[in-house]
N, C-alpha and C positions, 0 to 999 in steps of 0.2 A: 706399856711398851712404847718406848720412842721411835717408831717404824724404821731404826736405825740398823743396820748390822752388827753382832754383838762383838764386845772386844776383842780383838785376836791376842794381846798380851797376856789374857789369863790364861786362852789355851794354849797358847805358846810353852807359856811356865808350867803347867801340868804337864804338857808333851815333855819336857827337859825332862821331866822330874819320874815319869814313865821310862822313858830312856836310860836314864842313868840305872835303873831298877833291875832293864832289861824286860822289862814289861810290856812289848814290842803290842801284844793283841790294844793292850789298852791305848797306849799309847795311839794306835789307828783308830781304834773307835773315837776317840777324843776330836780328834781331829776331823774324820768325818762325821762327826755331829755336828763340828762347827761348818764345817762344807755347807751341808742340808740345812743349817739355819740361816747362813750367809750366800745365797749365789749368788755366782761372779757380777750378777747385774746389781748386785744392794750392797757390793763390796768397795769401801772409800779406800783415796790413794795409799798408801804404804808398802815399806818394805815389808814387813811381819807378815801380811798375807804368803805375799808370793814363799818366803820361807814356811808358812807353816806347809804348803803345797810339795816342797822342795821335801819339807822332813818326815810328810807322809810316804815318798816315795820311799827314800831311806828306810823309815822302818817297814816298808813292808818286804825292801832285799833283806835287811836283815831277819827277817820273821822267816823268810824262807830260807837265810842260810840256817840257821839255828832250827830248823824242821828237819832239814837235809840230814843234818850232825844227829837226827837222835836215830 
């Protein structure tokens, strides 16, 4: 391991691809997996973090709309 923070582009592109699915639980967990292996103190500049932050919140109103509806 390069004591780096791991790339957000791959979980970005699984996140998409969760999404699209409607795969809302996965989609979160993905994402905070990358949370707890990246915090904010080992996180380099980019926009893709703060989105993937951005699309955590998203899916988890959609997880709860879609809980409401059943």
């Amino acid at each position: 391991m390069s004591g780096r923070e791991p790339a957000p582009a791959y979980t970005h592109r699984a996140a998409v691809i969760y999404r699209r699915r409607k795969d809302y639980d996965a989609e979160i967990a993905i994402i905070e997996r990358w949370c707890a292996a990246c915090p904010p103190e080992r996180r380099g500049p980019g926009a893709t973090q703060q989105e993937l932050l951005t699309r955590l919140e998203r899916a988890k109103e959609l997880r709860a709309k879609r809980d409401e509806d059943q």
